[in-house]
Wavefront OBJ file of the C-alpha trace (Angstrom):
o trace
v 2.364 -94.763 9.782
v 2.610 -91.903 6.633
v 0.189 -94.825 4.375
v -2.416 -94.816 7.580
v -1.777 -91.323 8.482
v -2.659 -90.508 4.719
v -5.131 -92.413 4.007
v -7.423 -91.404 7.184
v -6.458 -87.363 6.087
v -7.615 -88.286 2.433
v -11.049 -89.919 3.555
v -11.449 -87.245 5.506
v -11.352 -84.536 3.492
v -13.710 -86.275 1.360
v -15.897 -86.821 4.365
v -15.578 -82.682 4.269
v -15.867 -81.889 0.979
v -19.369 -84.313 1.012
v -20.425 -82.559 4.172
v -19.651 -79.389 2.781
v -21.503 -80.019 -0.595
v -19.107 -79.900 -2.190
v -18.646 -84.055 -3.266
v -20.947 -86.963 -3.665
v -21.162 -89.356 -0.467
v -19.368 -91.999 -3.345
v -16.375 -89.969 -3.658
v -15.722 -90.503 -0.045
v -16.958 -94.151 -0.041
v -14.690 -94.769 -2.826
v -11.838 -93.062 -1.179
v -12.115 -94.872 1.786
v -12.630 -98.189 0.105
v -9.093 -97.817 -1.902
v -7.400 -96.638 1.432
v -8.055 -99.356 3.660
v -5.565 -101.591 2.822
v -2.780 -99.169 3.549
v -4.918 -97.513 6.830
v -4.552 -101.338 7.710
v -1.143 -101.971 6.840
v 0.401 -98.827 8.211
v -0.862 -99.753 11.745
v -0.090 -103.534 11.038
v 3.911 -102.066 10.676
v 3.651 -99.662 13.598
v 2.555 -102.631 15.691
v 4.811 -104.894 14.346
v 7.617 -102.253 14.373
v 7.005 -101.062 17.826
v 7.519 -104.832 19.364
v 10.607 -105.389 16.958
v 11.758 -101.886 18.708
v 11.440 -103.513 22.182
v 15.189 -105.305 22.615
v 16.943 -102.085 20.752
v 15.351 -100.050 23.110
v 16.592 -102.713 26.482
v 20.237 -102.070 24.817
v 20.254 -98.367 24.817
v 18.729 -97.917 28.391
v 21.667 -100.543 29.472
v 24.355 -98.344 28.052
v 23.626 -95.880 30.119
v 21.801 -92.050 29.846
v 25.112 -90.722 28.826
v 26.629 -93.084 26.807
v 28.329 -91.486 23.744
v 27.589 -93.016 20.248
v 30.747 -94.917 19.944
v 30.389 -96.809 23.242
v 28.310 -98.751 21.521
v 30.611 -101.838 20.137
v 28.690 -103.626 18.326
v 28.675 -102.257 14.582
v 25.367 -103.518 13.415
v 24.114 -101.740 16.168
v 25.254 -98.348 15.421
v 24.674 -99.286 11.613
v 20.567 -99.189 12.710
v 20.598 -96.044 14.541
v 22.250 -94.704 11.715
v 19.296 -96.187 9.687
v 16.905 -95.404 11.579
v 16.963 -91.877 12.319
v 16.873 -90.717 8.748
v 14.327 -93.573 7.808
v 12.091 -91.436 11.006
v 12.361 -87.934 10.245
v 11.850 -89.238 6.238
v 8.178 -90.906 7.122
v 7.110 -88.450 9.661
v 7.851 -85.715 7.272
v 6.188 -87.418 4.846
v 2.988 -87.679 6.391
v 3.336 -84.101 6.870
v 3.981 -83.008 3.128
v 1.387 -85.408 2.241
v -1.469 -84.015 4.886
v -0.290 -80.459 3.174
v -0.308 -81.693 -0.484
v -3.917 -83.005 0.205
v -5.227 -80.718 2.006
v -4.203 -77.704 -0.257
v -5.332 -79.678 -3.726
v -8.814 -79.197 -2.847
l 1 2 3 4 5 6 7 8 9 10 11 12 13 14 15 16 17 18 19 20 21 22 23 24 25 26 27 28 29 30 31 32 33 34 35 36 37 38 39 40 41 42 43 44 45 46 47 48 49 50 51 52 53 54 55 56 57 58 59 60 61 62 63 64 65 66 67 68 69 70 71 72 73 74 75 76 77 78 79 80 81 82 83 84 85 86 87 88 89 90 91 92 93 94 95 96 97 98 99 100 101 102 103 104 105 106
């Protein structure tokens, strides 16, 4: 999601910055043409992702609305909730330093 999420900001800024005046049509062409591959990848893995997400999501519903952390027996279980929360808040704040970064450097 940060590689799609980035590379849609980046082309268009460029999209902006030609619109503006500012850039040549090519620099935005060219940006978009090097950003594909991870626009297209990054919603390949949130597809991907969000059907892999679909049994880990049956589990936690089962357990119940208040079911404490350690209810949950199964230690490979709590091992990826403990992955995946960091591994969240890392991409989506990502995507945000990113959209900042690029947005600021031009």
């Amino acid at each position: 999601m940060v590689a799609s999420f980035s590379g849609v900001l980046a082309v268009d800024i460029r999209g902006f910055l030609w619109m503006a005046g500012l850039r040549p049509v090519q620099a935005a062409l060219r940006m978009e043409n090097f950003v594909t591959p991870f626009i297209r990848g990054g919603l390949l893995a949130l597809l991907v992702s969000g059907i892999w997400l679909v049994p880990f999501k049956e589990r936690l519903r089962a357990m119940g609305r208040d079911a404490p952390f350690l209810a949950f027996t199964a230690p490979w279980f709590r091992q990826q909730l403990l992955l995946r929360f960091p591994a969240s808040q890392l991409c989506w704040w990502t995507a945000v330093i990113v959209g900042f970064v690029s947005a600021g450097s031009h």
